[in-house]
ZALO-509868 format. One record per residue (C-alpha): y, x, z; residue number from 1. Coordinates in steps of 0.2 Angstrom, whole numbers, plus 5000, padded with zeros to 4 digits. Last residue first. Example, Ala and Ser with C-alpha at 12.3 -4.5 7.8 and 13.67 -1.06 7.14 Angstrom:
BEGIN
py;px;pz;num
4995;5068;5036;2
4978;5062;5039;1
// end
This chain:
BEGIN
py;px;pz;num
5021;4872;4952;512
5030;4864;4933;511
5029;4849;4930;510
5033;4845;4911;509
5027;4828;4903;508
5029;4826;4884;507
5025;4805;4876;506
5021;4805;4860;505
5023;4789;4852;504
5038;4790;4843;503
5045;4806;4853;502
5046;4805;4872;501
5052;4815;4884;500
5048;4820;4902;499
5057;4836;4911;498
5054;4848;4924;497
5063;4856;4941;496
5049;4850;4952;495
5062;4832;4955;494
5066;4833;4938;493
5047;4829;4934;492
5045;4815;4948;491
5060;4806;4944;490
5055;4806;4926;489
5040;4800;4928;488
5047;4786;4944;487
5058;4782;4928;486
5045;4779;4916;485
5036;4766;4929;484
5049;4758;4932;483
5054;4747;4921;482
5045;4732;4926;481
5042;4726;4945;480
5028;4712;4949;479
5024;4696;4941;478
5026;4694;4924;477
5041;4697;4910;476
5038;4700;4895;475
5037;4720;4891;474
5051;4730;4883;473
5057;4736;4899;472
5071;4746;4908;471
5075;4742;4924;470
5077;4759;4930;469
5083;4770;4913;468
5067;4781;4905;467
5067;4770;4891;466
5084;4771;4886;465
5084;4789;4883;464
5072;4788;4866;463
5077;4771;4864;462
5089;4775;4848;461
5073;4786;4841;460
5061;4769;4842;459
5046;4771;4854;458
5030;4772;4845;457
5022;4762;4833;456
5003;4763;4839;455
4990;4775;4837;454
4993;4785;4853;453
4999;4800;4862;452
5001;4810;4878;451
5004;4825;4884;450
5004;4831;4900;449
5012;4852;4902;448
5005;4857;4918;447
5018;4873;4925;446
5022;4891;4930;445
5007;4899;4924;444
5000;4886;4909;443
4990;4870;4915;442
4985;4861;4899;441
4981;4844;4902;440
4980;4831;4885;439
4976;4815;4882;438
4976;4804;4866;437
4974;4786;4865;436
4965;4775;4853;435
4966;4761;4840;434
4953;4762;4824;433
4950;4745;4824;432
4963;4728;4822;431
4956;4713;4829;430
4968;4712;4842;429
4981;4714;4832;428
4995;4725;4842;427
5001;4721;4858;426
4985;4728;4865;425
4990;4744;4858;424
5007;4746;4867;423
5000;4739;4883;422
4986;4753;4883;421
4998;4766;4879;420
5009;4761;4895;419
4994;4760;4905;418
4988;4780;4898;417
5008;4785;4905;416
5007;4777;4921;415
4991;4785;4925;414
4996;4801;4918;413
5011;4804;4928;412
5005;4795;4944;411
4988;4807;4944;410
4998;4821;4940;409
5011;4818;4953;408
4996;4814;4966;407
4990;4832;4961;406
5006;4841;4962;405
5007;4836;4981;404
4988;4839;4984;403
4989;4856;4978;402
4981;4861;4962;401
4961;4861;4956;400
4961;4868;4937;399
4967;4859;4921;398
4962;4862;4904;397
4965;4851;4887;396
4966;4860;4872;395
4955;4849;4861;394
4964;4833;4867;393
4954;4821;4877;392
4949;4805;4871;391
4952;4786;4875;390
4945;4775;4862;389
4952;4757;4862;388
4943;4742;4860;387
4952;4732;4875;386
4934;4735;4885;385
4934;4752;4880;384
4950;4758;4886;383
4945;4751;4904;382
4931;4761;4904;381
4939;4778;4898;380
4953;4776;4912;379
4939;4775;4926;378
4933;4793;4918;377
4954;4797;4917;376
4959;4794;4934;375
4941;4803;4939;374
4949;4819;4933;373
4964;4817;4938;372
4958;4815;4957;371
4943;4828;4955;370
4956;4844;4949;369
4944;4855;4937;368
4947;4846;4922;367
4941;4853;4905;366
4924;4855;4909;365
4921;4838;4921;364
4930;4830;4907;363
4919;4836;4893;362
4902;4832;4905;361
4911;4814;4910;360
4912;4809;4893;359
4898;4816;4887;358
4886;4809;4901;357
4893;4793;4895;356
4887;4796;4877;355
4872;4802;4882;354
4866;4790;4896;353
4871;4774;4880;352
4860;4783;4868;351
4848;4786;4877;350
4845;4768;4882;349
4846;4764;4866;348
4832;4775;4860;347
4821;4769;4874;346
4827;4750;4866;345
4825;4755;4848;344
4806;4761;4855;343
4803;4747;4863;342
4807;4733;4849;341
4796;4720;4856;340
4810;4706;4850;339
4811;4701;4868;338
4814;4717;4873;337
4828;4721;4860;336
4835;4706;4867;335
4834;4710;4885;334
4842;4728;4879;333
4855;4721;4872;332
4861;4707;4885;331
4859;4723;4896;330
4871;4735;4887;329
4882;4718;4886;328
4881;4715;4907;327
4885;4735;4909;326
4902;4733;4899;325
4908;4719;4907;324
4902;4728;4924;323
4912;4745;4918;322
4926;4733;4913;321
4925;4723;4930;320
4926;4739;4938;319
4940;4747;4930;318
4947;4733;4933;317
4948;4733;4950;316
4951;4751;4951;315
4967;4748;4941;314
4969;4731;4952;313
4967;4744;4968;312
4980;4757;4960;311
4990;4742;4956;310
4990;4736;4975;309
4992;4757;4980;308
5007;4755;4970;307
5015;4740;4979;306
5012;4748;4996;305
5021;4763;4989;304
5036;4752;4982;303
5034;4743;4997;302
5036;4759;5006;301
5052;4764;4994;300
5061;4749;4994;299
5075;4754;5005;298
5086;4736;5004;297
5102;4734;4998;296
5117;4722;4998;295
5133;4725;4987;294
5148;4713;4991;293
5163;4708;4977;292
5179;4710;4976;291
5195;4698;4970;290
5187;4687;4959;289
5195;4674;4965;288
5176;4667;4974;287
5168;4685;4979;286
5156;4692;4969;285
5138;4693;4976;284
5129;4707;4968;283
5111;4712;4972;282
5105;4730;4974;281
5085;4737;4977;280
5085;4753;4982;279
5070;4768;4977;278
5073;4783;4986;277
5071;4801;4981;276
5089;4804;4981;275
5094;4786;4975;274
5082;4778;4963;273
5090;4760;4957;272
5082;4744;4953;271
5092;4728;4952;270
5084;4714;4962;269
5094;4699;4953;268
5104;4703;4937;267
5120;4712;4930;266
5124;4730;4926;265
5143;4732;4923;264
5146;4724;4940;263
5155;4738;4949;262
5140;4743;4961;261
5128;4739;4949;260
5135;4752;4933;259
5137;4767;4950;258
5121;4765;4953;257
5113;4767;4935;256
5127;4779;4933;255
5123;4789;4947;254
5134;4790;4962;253
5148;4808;4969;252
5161;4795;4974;251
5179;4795;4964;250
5173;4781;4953;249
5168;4770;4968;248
5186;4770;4972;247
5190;4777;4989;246
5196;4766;5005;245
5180;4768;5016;244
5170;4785;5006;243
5178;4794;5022;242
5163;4799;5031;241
5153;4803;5014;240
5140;4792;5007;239
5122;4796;5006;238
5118;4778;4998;237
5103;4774;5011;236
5114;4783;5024;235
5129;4776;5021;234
5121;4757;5016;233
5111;4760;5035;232
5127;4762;5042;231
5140;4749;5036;230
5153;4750;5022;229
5167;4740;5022;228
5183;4741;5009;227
5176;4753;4998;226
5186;4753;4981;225
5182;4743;4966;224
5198;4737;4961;223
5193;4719;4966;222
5189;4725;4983;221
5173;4730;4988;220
5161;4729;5001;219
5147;4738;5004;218
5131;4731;5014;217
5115;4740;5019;216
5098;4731;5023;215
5091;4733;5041;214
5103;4721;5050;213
5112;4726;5066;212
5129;4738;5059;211
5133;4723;5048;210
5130;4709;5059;209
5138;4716;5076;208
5153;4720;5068;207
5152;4702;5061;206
5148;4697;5077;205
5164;4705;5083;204
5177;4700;5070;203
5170;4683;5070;202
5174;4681;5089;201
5192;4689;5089;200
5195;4677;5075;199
5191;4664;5084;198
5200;4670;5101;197
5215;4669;5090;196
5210;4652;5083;195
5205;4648;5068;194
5212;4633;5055;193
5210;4646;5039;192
5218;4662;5044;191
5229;4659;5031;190
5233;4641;5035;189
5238;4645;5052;188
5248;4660;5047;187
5259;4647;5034;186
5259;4634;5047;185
5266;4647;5062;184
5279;4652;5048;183
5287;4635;5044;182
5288;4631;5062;181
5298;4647;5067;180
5307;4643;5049;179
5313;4626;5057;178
5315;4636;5074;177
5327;4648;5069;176
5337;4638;5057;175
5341;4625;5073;174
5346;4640;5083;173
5357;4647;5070;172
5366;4630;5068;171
5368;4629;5087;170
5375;4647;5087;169
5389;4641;5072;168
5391;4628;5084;167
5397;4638;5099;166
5406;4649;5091;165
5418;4634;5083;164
5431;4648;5075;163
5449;4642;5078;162
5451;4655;5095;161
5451;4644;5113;160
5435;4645;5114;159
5433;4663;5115;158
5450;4665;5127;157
5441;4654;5140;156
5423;4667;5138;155
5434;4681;5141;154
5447;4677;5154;153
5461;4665;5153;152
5472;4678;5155;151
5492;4669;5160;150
5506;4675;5148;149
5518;4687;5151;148
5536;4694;5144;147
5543;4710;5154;146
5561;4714;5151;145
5565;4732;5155;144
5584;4740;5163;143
5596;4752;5159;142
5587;4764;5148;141
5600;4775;5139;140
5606;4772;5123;139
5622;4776;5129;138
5633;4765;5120;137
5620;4751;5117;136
5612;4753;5134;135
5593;4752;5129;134
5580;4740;5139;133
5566;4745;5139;132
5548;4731;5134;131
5537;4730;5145;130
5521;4718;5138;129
5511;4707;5149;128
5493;4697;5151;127
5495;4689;5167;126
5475;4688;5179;125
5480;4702;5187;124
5491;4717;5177;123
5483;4717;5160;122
5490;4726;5146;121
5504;4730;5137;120
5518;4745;5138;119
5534;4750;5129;118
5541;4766;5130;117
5558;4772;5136;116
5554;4781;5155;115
5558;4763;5161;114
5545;4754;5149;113
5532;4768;5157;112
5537;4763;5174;111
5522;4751;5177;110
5528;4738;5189;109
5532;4735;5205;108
5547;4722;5205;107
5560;4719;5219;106
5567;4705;5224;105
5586;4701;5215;104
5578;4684;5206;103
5561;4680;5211;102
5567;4663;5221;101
5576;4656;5205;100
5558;4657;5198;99
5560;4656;5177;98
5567;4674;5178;97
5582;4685;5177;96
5588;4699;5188;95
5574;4706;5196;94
5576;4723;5203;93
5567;4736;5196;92
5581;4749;5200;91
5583;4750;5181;90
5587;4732;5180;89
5575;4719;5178;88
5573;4707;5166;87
5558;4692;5166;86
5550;4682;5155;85
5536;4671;5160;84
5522;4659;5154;83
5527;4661;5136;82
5525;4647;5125;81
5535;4658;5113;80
5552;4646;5112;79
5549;4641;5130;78
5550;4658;5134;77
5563;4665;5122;76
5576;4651;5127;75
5574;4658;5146;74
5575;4674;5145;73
5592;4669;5133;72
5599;4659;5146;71
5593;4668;5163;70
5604;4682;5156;69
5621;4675;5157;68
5617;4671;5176;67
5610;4689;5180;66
5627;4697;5176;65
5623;4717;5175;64
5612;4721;5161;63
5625;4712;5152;62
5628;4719;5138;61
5610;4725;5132;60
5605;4707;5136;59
5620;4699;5126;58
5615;4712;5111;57
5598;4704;5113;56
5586;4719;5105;55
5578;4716;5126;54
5574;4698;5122;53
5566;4701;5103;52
5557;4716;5109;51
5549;4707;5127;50
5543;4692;5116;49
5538;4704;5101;48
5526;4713;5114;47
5520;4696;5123;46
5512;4692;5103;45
5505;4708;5103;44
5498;4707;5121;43
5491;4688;5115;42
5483;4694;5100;41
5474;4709;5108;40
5469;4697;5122;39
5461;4684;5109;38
5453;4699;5099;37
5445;4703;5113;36
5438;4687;5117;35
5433;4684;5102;34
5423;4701;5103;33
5418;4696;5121;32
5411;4680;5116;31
5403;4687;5098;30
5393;4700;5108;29
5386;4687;5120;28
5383;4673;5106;27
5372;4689;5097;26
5364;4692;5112;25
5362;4674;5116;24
5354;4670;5098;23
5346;4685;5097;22
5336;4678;5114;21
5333;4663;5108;20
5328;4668;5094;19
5314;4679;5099;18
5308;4664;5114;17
5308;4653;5099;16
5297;4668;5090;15
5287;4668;5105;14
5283;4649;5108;13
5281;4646;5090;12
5269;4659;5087;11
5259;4655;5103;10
5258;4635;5097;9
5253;4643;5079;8
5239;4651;5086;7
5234;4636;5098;6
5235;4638;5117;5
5219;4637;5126;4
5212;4624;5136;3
5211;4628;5155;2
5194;4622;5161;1
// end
């Protein structure tokens, strides 16, 4: 199996290939600039040749003696370092040069220097310059001097100029592949160790990951914007499509869901009601302190399941108090018996069938809807075995309702009667005279539930508090706490009503 090539390896081999290829570009240019420059040099220097011979006064002279003008040609080319100087007439014959056997042959050249101006260029591989010749009377052209020097060619004529080209480039190339090292160690280190095909890998799985698992996640930075956020968090937390990027401030929350999401409510399990749906957040910060992760769950049908549970306990209860109850009538009447007091014990007996038969007779004509109305018969029980009177309020009438409007009732009161019971049992247990008051009164548009009790009642600065998620003045036990006042409050709001509380006196509005 063909091993794969390390990240930094791969980084290496493409930024050396990167320099490399600058490098030679930049080499490439700077060869034909030098180059350049080296040709420009040598025609200039040609051109002063071919001046200074053809401003000679002995040259203007004798145009027409080659021998008296092979001295001074010659003296300016091995002055200069010339390779040649040559002087022609104006018939472009040559009458001076360093080749005895080129004198009197004639010379094609460029007749620019013959018209009066001087020329430089290239002719073959001889950099030259035409200089005229000017008769000193006449100032007429009688004649050019031509001063050349052999071309080298480009990349000759580079290394011939003072800067060292070539190791100016080597000293790039070393620079190149230190910080080409430099760099794949620096990437390496911030992808922690892994490999390209690594990090392909944990992308994918944790694509797979977040859009697979049943809870939602949302990440966030350390400004508290969405980084990540996968499908079931955007459903649970009805986001919109482009929630990625934005600050959680900007997004249409709660503030109960808005104070977990940013870490200003801390804890484990943190209740929040979102759109009818009860979440349960936890928090994970990430190590710098640079973001954090929100995970959630949809605890709504546990919520439900969990109810039903207490809803069983309450009937539960109920049940053992009614059988508490029973077992003292009987402890009673067995004594009354033994004591051969029949006629207390018929009168007992009475006593105990009327006052139950009371109960259920001023319920039964008050409440019309069976469900609340054997909520609070089952309630009566258990308020007796903690020694605390339940009663009905004077005003008290409720019809049959919907089903929908009857399970809120039932979760409205219940919740309310248990919270009452738990306020009173916190006080002395000894104490008499403790009890609950209920009251139902269905008007045209709504059921107003009231409820109230002999205990302290709810301080004015928590009259708002108490109805938060997670809010609870209880110890803590097994099971959820402060919830039960918010699911009230959800459940009013949600028919377009209200729940507040005053001392201990509790107002339910639902209207139907």
């Amino acid at each position: 199996m063909r091993r794969r090539r390390s990240l930094a390896s791969q980084l290496l081999a493409w930024q050396l290939v990167v320099v490399t290829l600058l490098l030679g570009a930049v080499g490439a240019l700077t060869v034909v600039q030098t180059g350049s420059n080296f040709r420009s040099n040598e025609e200039r220097r040609m051109l002063a040749v071919a001046e200074t011979v053809a401003a000679n006064s002995l040259v203007q002279e004798r145009m027409g003696n080659w021998r008296e003008l092979s001295a001074p040609a010659e003296t300016a080319r091995s002055l200069s370092g010339a390779s040649y100087v040559l002087i022609l007439n104006d018939k472009q014959l040559v009458i001076a040069s360093p080749d005895p056997a080129q004198i009197g042959s004639t010379l094609d050249t460029r007749d620019t220097a013959l018209e009066g101006r001087s020329w430089t260029g290239t002719i073959g591989d001889s950099i030259e310059a035409h200089v005229p010749v000017f008769d000193p009377v006449s100032r007429r052209v009688n004649g050019m001097v031509i001063a050349g020097a052999e071309d080298p060619g480009i990349f000759a004529g580079a290394l011939e100029q003072p800067v060292d080209v070539l190791r100016y480039l080597a000293i790039a190339l070393v620079i190149g592949v230190t910080g080409s090292l430099l760099l794949a160690r620096r990437v390496k280190n911030q992808t922690l160790g892994l490999e390209p095909h690594e990090i392909t890998a944990l992308v994918e799985n944790r694509e797979a990951l977040l859009h697979g698992i049943r809870e939602g996640v949302v990440g966030l930075d350390g400004h508290n914007r969405i980084t990540l956020v996968n499908d079931h968090a955007s459903d649970l937390l009805a986001l919109p499509e482009d929630a990625v990027g934005r600050s959680v401030e900007e997004l249409e929350l709660n503030d109960r869901l808005r104070d977990v999401l940013t870490g200003r409510a801390t804890g484990v399990d943190q209740l929040v009601l979102r759109q009818g749906v009860v979440l349960t957040l936890n928090r994970m910060p990430i190590d710098g302190g640079e973001g954090a992760v929100v995970t959630m769950r949809d605890r709504t049908e546990l919520l439900a399941l969990q109810h039903e549970l207490d809803a069983s306990q309450h009937a539960t209860d109920t049940l053992r108090a009614q059988a508490h109850e029973f077992a003292n009538r009987l402890h009673t009447i067995a004594g009354l018996i033994s004591l051969k007091e029949y006629d207390e014990v018929t009168n007992y007996i009475h006593q105990i069938s009327s006052a139950q038969d009371q109960w259920r007779t001023e319920v039964g004509e008050s409440i019309g809807d069976p469900a609340v109305a054997a909520l609070l018969i089952a309630k009566a029980s258990l308020a007796a075995e903690r020694g605390t009177a339940l009663r009905l309020g004077p005003d008290s009438v409720l019809g049959r309702v919907d089903e929908a409007l009857s399970a809120d009732l039932v979760m409205v009161l219940g919740n309310l009667v248990d919270n009452a019971l738990d306020a009173l049992g916190s006080l002395n247990a000894n104490g008499a005279g403790k009890w609950i008051e209920v009251g139902v009164v269905q008007l045209d548009d709504e059921v107003q539930v009231v409820v109230r009790d002999s205990g302290p009642g709810v301080a004015p600065e928590l009259a708002e508090e108490v109805f938060r998620h997670g809010f609870t003045t209880k110890a803590a036990s097994h099971g959820e706490r402060g919830i039960g006042l918010a699911l009230i409050r959800r459940a009013c709001l949600r028919r377009g009503g209200s729940v507040s509380v005053s001392g201990s006196v509790f107002t339910a509005r639902l209207p139907w």
